[in-house]
TORSE-957933 format. One line per field, with one value per residue (C-alpha): x, y, z; residue number from 0. Coordinates in Angstrom, 1 decimal. Example, Ala and Ser with C-alpha at 12.3 -4.5 7.8 and 13.67 -1.06 7.14 Angstrom:
REM TORSE-957933
x: (12.3 / 13.7) .
y: (-4.5 / -1.1) .
z: (7.8 / 7.1) .
k: (0 / 1) .
***
This chain:
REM TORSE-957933
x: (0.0 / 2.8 / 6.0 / 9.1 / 11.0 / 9.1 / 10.0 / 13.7 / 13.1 / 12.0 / 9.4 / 11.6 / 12.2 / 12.9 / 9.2 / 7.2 / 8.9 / 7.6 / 4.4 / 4.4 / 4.9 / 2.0 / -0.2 / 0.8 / 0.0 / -2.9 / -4.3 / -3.4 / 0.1 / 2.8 / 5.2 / 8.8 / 10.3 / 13.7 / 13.1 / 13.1 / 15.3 / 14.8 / 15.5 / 13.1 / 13.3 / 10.9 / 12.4 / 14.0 / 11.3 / 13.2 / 12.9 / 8.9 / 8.8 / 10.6 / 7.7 / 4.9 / 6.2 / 6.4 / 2.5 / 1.1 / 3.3 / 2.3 / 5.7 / 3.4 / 3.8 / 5.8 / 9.8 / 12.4 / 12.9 / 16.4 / 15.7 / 15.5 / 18.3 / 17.9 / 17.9 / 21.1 / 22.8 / 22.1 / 23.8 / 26.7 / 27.0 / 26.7 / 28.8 / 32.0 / 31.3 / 31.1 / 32.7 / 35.3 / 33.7 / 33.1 / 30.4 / 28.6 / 24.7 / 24.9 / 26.6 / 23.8 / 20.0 / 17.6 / 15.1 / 12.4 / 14.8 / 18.1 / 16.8 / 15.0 / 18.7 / 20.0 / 18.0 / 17.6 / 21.4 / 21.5 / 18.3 / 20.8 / 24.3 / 23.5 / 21.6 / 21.4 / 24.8 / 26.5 / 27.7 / 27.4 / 29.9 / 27.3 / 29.4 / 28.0 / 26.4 / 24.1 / 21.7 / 18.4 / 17.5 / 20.7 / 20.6 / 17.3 / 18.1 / 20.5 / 18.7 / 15.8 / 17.6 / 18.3 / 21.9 / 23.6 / 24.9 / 27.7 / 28.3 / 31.6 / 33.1 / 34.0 / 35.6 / 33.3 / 35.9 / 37.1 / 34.5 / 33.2 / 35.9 / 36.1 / 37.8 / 40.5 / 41.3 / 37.7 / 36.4 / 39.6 / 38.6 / 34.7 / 35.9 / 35.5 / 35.0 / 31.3 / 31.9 / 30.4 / 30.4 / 30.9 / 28.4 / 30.2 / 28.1 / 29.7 / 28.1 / 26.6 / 22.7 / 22.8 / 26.2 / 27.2 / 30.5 / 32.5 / 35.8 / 39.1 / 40.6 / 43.0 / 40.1 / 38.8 / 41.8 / 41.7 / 39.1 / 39.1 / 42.6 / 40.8 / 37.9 / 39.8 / 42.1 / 39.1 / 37.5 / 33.9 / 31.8 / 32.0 / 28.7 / 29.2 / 26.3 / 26.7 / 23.0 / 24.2 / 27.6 / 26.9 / 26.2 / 29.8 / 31.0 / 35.0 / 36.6 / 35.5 / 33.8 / 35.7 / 33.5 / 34.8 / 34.9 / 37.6 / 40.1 / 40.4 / 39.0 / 39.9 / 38.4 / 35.0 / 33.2 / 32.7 / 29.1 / 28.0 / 24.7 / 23.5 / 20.1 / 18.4 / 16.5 / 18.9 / 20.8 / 17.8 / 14.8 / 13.3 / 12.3 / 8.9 / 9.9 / 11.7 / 14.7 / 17.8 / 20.8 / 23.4 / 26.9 / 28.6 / 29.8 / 27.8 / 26.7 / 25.5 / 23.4 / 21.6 / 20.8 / 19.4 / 17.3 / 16.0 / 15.1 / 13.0 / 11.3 / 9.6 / 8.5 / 8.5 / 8.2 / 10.0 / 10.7 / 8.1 / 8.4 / 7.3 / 9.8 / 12.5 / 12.0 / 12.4 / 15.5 / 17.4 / 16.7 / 17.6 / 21.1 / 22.0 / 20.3 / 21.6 / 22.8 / 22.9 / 19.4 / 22.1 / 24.3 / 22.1 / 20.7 / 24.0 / 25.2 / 22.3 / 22.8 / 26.4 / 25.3 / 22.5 / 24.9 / 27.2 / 24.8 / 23.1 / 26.2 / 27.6 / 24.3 / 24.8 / 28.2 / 27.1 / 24.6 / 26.1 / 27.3 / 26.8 / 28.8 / 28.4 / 31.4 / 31.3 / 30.3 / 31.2 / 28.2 / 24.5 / 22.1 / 22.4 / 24.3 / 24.2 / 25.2 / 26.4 / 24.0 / 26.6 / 26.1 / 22.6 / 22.5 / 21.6 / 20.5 / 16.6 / 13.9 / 10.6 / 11.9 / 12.4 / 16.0 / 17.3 / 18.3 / 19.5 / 19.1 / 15.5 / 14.1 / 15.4 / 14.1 / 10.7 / 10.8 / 11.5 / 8.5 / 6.3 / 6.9 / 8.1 / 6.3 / 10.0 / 10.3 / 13.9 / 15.2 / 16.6 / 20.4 / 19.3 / 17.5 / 20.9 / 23.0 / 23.9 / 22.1 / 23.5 / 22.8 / 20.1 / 19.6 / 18.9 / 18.3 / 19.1 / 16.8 / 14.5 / 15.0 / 17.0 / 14.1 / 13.0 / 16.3 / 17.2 / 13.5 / 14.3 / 17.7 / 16.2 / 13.4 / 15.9 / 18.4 / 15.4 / 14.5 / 18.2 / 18.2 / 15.5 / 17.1 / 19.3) .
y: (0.0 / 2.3 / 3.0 / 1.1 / 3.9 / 3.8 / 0.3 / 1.8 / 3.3 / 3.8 / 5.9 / 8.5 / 6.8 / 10.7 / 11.5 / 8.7 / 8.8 / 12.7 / 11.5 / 8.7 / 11.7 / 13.7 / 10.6 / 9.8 / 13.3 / 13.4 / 10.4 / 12.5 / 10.4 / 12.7 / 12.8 / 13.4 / 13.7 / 12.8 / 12.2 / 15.8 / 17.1 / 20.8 / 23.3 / 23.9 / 27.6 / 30.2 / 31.0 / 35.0 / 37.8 / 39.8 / 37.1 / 36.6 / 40.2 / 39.9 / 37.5 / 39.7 / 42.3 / 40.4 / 39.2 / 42.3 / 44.4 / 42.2 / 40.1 / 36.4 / 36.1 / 33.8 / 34.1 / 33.2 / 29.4 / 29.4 / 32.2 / 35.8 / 37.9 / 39.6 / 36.3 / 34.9 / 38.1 / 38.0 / 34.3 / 35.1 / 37.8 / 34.6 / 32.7 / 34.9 / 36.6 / 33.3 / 30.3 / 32.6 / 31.5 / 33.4 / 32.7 / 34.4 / 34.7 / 32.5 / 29.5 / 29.7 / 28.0 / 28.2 / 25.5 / 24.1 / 23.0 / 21.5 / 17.9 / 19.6 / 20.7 / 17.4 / 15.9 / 17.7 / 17.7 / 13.9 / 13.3 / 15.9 / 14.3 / 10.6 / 7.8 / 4.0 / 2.2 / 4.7 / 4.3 / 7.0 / 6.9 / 7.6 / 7.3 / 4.9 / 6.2 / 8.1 / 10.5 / 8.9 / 9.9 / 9.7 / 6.0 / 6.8 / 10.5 / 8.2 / 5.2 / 6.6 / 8.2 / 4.4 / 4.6 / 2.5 / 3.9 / 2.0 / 2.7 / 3.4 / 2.3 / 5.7 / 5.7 / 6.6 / 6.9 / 9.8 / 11.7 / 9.2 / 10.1 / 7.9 / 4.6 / 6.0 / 2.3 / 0.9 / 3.9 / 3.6 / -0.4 / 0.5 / 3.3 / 1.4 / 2.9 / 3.1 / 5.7 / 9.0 / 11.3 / 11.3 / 12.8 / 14.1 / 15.5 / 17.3 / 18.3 / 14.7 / 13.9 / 11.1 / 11.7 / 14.9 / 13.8 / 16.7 / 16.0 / 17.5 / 19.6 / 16.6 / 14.0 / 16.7 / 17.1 / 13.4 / 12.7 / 15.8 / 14.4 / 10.8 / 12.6 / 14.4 / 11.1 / 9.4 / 12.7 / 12.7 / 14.9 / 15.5 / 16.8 / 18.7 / 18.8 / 21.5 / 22.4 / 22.3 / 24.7 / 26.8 / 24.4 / 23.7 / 23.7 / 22.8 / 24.5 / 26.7 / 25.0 / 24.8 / 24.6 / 21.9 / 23.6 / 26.4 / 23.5 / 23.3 / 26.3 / 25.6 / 22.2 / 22.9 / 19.2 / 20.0 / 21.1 / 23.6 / 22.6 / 24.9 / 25.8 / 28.5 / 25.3 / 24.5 / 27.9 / 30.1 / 27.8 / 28.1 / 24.5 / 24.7 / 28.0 / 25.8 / 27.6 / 25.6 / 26.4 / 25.5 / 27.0 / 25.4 / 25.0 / 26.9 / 24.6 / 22.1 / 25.1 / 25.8 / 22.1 / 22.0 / 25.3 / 23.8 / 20.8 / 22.9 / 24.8 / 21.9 / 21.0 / 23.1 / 26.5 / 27.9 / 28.3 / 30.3 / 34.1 / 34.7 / 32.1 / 34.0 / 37.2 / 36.3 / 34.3 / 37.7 / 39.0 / 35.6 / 36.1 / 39.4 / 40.4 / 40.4 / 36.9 / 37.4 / 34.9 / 32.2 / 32.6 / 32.4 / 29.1 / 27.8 / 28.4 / 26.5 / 23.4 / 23.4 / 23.7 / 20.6 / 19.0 / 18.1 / 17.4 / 14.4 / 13.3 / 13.3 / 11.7 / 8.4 / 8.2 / 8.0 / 5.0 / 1.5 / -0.4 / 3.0 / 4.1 / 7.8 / 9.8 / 14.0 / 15.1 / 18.3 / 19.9 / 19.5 / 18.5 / 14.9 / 12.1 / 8.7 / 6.5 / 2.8 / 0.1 / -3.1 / -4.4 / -4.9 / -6.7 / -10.7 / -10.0 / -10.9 / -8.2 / -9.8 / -13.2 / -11.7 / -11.2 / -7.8 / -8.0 / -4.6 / -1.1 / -0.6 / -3.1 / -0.5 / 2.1 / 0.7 / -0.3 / 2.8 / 4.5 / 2.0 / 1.6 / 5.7 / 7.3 / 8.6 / 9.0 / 8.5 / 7.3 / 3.7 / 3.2 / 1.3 / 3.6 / 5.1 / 2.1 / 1.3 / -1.3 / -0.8 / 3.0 / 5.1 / 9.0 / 11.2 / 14.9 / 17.7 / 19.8 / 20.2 / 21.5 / 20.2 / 19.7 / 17.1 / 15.7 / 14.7 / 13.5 / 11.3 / 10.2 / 9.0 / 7.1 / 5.1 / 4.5 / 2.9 / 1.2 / -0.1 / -1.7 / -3.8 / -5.6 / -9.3) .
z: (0.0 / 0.6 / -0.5 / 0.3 / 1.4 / 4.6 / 5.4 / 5.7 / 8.7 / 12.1 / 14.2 / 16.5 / 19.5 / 21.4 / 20.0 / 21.0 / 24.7 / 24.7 / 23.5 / 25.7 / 28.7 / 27.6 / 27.5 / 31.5 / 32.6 / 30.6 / 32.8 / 36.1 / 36.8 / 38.5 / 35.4 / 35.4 / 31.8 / 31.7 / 27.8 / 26.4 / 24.0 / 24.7 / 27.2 / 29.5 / 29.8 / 27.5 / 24.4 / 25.8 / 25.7 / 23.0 / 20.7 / 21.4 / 21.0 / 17.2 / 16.4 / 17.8 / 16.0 / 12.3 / 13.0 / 13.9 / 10.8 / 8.3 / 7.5 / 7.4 / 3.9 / 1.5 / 1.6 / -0.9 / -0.5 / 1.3 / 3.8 / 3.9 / 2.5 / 6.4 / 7.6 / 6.0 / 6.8 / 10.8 / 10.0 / 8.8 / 11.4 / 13.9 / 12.4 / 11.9 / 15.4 / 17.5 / 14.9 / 13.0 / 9.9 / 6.9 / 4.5 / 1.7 / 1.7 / -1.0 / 1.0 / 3.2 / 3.4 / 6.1 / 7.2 / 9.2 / 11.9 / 12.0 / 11.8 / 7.9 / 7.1 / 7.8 / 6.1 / 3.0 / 2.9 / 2.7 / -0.1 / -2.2 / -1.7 / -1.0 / -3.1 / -3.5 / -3.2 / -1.1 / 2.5 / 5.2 / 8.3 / 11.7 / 15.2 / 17.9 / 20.0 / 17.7 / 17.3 / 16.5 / 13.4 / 11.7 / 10.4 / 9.2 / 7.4 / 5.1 / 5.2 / 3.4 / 0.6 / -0.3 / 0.9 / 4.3 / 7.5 / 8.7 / 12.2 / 13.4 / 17.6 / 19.7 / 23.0 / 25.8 / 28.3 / 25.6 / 25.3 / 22.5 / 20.3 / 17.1 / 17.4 / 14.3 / 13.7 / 13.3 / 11.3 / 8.5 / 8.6 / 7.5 / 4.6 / 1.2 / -2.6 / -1.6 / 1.8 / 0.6 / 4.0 / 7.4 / 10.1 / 13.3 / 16.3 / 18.7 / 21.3 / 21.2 / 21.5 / 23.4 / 25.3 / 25.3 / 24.4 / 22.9 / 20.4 / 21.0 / 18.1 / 17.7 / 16.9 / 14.5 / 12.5 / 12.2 / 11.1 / 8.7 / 7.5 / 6.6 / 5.1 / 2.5 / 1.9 / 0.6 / -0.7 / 1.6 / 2.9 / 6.5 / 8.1 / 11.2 / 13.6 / 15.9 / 17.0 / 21.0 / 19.9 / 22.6 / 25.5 / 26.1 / 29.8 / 30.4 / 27.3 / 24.1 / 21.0 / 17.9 / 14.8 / 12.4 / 9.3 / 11.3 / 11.5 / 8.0 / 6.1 / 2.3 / 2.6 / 0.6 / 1.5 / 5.2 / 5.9 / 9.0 / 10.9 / 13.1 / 15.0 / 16.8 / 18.9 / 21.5 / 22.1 / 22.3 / 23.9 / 19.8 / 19.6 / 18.3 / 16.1 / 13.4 / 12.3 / 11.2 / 8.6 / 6.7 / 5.7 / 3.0 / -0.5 / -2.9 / -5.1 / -2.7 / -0.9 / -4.0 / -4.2 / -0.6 / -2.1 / -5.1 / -2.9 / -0.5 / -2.6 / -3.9 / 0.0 / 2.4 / -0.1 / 3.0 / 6.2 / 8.5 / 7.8 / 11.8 / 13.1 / 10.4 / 11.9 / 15.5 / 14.7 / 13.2 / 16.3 / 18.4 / 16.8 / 16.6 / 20.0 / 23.5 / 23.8 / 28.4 / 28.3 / 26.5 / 29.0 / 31.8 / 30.7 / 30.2 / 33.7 / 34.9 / 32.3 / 33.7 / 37.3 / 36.5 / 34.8 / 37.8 / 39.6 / 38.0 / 37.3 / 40.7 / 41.7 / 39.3 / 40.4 / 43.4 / 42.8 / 43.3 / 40.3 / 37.9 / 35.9 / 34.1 / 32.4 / 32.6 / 29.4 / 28.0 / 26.4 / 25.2 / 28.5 / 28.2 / 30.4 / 29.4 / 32.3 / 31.7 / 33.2 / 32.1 / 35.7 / 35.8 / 32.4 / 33.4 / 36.7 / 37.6 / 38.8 / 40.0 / 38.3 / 34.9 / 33.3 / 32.7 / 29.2 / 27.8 / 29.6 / 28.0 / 30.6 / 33.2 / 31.4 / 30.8 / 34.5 / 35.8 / 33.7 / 34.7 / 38.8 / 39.3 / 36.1 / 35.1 / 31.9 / 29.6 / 26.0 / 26.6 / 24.9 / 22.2 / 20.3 / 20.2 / 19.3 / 22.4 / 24.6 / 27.8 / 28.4 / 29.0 / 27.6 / 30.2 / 29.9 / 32.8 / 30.8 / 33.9 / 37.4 / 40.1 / 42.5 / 39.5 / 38.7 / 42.8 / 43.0 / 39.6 / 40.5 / 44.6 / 42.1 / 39.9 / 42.9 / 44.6 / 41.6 / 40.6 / 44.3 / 43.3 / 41.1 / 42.1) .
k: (0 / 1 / 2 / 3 / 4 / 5 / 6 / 7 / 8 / 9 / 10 / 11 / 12 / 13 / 14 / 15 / 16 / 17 / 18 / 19 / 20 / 21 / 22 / 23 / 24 / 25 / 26 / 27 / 28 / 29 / 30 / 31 / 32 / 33 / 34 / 35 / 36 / 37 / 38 / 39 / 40 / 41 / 42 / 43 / 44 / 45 / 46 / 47 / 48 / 49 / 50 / 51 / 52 / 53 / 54 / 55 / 56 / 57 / 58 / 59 / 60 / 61 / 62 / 63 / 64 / 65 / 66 / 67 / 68 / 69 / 70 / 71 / 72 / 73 / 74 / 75 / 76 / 77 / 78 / 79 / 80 / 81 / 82 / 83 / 84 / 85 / 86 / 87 / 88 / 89 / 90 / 91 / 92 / 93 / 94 / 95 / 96 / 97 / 98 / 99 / 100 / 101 / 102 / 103 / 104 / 105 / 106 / 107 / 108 / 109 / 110 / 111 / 112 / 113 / 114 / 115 / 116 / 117 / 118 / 119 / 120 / 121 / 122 / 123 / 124 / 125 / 126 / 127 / 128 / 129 / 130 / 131 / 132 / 133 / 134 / 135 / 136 / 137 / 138 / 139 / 140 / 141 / 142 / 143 / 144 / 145 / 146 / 147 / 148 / 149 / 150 / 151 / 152 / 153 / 154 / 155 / 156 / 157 / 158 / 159 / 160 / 161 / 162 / 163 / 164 / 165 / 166 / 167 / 168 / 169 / 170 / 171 / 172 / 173 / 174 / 175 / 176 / 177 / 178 / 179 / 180 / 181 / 182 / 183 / 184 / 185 / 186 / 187 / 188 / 189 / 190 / 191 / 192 / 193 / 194 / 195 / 196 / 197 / 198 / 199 / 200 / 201 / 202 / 203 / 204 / 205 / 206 / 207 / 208 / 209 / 210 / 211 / 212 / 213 / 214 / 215 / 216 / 217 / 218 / 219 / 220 / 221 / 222 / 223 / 224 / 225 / 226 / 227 / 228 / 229 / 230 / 231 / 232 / 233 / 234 / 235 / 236 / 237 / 238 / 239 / 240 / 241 / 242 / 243 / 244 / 245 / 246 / 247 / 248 / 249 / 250 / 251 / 252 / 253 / 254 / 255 / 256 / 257 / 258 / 259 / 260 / 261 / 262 / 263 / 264 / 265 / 266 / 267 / 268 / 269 / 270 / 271 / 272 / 273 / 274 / 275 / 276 / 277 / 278 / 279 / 280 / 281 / 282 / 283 / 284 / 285 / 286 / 287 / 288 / 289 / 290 / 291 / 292 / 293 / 294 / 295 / 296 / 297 / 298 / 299 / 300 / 301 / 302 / 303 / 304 / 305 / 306 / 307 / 308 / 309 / 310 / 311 / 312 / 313 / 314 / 315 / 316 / 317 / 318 / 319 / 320 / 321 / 322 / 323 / 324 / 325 / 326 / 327 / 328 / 329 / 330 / 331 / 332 / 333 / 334 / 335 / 336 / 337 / 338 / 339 / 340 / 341 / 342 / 343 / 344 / 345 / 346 / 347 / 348 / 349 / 350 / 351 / 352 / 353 / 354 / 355 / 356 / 357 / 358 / 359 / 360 / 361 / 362 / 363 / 364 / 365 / 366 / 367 / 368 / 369 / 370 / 371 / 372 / 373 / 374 / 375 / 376 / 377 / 378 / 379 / 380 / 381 / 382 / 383 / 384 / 385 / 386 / 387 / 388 / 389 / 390 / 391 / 392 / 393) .
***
């Protein structure tokens, strides 16, 4: 009845736990949502003001297809001011969202045969992004003691004539991992060795906390196949606004353009609007909400730590940890065998009504996504829960 394509891929595992959430509340249970992939602050008055403003003077019509020309502008203005990168408007396309950029970039570049390099542990939707255009991800070891820096030796083993692009995220969704320069350059060095794309991720690039972020396309400027990522989502609190770009080689933007325009026409004029201002504005609300990501961040880790037989590394940006449940794998809870990190997970959300992403959604079967992305009256209250939970099981 339908197409094959869909057969190639799988619902969003970070969407149906929010769902999920909603659903529990909805029947009265006292909810806590470990699951969401957003900050939980309002998105900063100046920028609700900058949408107010385009609704009530009449700019809710039609845009060019790839963004305003104001737009692009307050972009590169972001870009060179905070990644010391220099574009021109016309290496530059807005969309509905970073997870719209992403994907438009890969039903433009990749294609049936092909073979996409994704890092384990991944973001969701990744496998599926190339999966649909008819090509295969083929998923690559990192180190999580490093940050979840490539394994170098695995990822050079899985290149082949067939290995079109890499995908780097840094700061990671699910870990939070962030790459060193070093692990940068080499994986920029292998990328131009075998002449692929490299697509760099960075929609938490200013939710760092022990050291500066370094955009991966500054490391190696005259390279032209490495593709910027960015979003007004996570750095602003503009989730549900829908703004996303791209900085890249020229060519390959007006490809992602034509693309869109058959779609999505363009992205919303409102949301467009309030995102100039988002970017060129008073950036003091970003800074705020990073201080308290940073301050939430220690915590919950500290508090895992602190559990018997867990096992969490610090990661450096995004709101994420993404502790280690190895021990608990095999053992029984109410007679039944433990046999990945989602029967914790599933436990935990039935018995305490705390809701999380289990690891393998994420590649990874004995971990479990947790966001800080909620206060720290919730996230001690949450962490008490699974400790009581975790001593449960034999």
């Amino acid at each position: 009845m339908f197409s094959d394509r869909l057969e190639r891929i799988q619902p969003s595992a970070t969407l149906e736990m929010t769902a999920k959430a909603a659903d529990l509340k909805r029947e009265g249970k006292d909810v806590i949502n470990l699951s969401v992939g957003e900050p939980d602050f309002n998105t900063p008055k100046n920028i609700q003001d900058a949408g107010i403003h385009a609704i009530q003077n009449g700019i809710t019509r039609y845009t060019p297809g790839g963004g305003t020309l104001d737009l692009k502008e307050a972009i590169q203005f972001k870009l060179l001011r905070d990644n010391n990168l220099e574009y021109s408007t016309d290496q530059i396309v807005v969309s509905c969202g970073g997870k719209h950029s992403l994907y438009n970039a890969c039903q433009v570049l990749f294609q049936r045969n092909d073979e996409v390099i994704v890092f384990t542990p991944y973001w969701v939707s990744f496998p599926d992004f190339i999966s649909v255009t008819g090509a295969k991800p083929v998923f690559v070891n990192t180190l999580p003691e490093n940050q979840n820096e490539p394994d170098f030796n695995d990822l050079k083993s899985k290149i082949n004539s067939n290995t079109k692009g890499i995908i780097i995220n840094s700061p990671s969704n699910p870990t939070g991992g962030v790459w060193s320069n070093d692990a940068l350059l080499q994986a920029i060095k292998i990328a131009r060795q075998h002449d692929l794309w490299i697509f760099s991720d960075e929609c938490y690039e200013q939710l760092t906390y022990d050291k500066e972020f370094t955009s991966t396309a500054f490391l190696d400027k005259d390279f032209k196949k490495i593709v910027t990522f960015q979003s007004c989502s996570k750095t602003y609190a503009m989730t549900g606004w829908r703004i996303g770009y791209i900085a890249g080689d020229k060519n390959l933007i007006k490809a992602v353009a034509k693309l869109q325009g058959q779609s999505t026409s363009c992205p919303t004029s409102i949301s467009q609007h309030a995102a100039i201002e988002a970017l060129r504005g008073s950036q003091e609300a970003v800074k705020k909400m990073k201080k308290k990501f940073h301050e939430r961040r220690d915590f919950i880790v500290a508090k895992l730590n602190n559990m018997d037989n867990v096992s969490c590394q610090l990661p450096r940006g995004a709101f994420y940890v993404f502790p280690d449940f190895s021990y608990f794998i095999g053992k029984s809870l109410n007679g039944k065998t433990i046999s990945s990190a989602s029967d914790i997970a599933l436990g935990l959300l039935s018995k305490y009504f705390v809701v999380s992403v289990a690891g393998n959604s994420f590649g990874s079967d004995h971990n479990i996504r947790f966001s800080y992305a909620l206060s720290k009256h919730d996230l001690h209250k949450a962490m008490n829960l699974l400790e009581r939970f975790l001593q449960k099981i034999n």
